[in-house]
N, C-alpha and C positions, 0 to 999 in steps of 0.2 A: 504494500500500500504506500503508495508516495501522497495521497490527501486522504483526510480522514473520512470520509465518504467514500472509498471507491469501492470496486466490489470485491471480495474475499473470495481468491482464487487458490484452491488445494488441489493439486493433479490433476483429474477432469471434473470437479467440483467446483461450480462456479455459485454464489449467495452474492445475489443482486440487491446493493444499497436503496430502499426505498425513501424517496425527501419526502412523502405524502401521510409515510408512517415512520419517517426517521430512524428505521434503524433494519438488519436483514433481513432480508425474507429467507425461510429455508424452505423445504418440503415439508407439508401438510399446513403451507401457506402461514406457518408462525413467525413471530421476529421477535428478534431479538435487537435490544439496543446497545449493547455489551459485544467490543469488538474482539475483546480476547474468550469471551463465550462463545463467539460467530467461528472465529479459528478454528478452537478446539473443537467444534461440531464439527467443521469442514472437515479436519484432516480425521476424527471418527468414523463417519461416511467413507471418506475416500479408503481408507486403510479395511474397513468391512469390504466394500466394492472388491478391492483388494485381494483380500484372501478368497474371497468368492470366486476371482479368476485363475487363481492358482491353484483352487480345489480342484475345480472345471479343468484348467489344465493336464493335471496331475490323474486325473480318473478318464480323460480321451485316452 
């Protein structure tokens, strides 16, 4: 993040800054106004996503 609005990008995990509700939107449409909560969600998500692919891998 170079300003504090921008959106919070984790691997292919993108949480798009809302100005209209001031803070991210994640999946099932929540936000959060806490940018180091927004992270830590991000790279959660991403790192599930994750091992989901390397299960999937690993059992082809």
């Amino acid at each position: 993040m170079k300003h504090p609005h921008d959106n919070i990008r984790v691997g292919t995990i993108t949480f798009v800054y809302s100005v209209t509700k001031r803070g991210w939107v994640f999946p099932g449409l929540s936000v959060t106004r806490n940018p180091l909560k927004a992270q830590r969600l991000a790279e959660e998500i991403n790192n599930k996503r994750g091992a989901v692919c390397t299960k999937h891998l690993l059992l082809s």
